[in-house]
C-alpha positions as CSV (number, residue, x, y, z in Angstrom):
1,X,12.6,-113.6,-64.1
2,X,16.5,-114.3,-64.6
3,X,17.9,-117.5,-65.7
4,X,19.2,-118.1,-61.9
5,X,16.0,-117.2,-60.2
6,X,14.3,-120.2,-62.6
7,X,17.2,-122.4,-61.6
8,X,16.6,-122.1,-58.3
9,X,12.8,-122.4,-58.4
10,X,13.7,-126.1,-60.6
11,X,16.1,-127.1,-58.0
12,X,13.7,-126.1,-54.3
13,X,11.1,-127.9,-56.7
14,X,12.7,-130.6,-57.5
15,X,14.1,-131.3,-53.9
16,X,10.5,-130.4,-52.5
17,X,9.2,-133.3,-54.9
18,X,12.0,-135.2,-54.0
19,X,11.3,-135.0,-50.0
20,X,7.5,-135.2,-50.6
21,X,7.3,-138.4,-52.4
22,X,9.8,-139.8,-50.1
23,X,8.7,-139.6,-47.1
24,X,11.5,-137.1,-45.8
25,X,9.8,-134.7,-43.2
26,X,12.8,-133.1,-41.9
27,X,14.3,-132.4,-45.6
28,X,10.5,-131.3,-46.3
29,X,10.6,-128.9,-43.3
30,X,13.7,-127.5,-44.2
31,X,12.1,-126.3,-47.6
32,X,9.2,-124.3,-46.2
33,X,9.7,-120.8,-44.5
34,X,8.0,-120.4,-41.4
35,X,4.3,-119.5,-41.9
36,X,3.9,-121.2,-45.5
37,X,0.8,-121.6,-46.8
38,X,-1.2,-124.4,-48.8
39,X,-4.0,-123.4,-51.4
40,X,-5.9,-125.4,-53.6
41,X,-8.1,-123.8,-56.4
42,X,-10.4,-126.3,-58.3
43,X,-12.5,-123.0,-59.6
44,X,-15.5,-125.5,-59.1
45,X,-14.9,-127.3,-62.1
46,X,-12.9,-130.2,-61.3
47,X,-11.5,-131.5,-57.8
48,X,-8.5,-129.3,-56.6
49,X,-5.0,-130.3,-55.4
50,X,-3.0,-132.1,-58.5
51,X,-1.0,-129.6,-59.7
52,X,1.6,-128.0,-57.7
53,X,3.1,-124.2,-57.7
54,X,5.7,-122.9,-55.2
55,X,6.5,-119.5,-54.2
56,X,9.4,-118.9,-52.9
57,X,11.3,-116.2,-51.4
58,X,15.0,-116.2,-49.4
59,X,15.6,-119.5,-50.5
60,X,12.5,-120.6,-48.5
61,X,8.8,-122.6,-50.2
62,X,6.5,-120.1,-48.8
63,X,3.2,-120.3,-50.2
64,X,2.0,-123.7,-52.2
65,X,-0.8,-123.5,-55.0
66,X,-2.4,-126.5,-55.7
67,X,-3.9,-125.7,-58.8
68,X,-6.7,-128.0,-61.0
69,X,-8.5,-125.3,-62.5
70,X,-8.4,-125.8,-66.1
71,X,-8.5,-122.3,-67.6
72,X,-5.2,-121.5,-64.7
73,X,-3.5,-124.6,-65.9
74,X,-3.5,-123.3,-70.0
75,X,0.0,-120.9,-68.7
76,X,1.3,-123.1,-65.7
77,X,4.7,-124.3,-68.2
78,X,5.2,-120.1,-68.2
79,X,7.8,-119.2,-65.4
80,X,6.0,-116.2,-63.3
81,X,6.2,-114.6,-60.6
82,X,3.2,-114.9,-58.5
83,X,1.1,-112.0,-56.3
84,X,-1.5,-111.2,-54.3
């Protein structure tokens, strides 16, 4: 991953946080490609949905990982692309 890709993932982040915690559903919109999707993964240990990852393509938020799951969580700080 290049410097500038992990810029832009900080700065959609950071502006997806930004629009999240305050209330702003049209900047929030704007963020998402059409068809994003929302997964939490808990693995059963714990209960999902408190820590976020984004993928993003064009620009565009288009798949949110809500991850929890402590042995996921031990490389989160690692910029990655992620796949299916």
């Amino acid at each position: 991953m290049t410097v500038r890709q992990v810029a832009q993932i900080a700065r959609i982040t950071d502006q997806f946080m930004t629009a999240a915690t305050t209330g702003d559903t049209h900047g929030l919109l704007a963020l998402l490609a059409p068809g994003a999707t929302w997964i939490a993964d808990s693995g059963g240990k714990v209960t999902a949905a408190r820590r976020r990852l984004i993928e993003i393509f064009g620009g565009k938020i288009t798949d949110l990982y809500a991850v929890r799951h402590p042995d996921k969580l031990a490389t989160v700080a690692v910029p990655r692309r992620i796949s299916r």
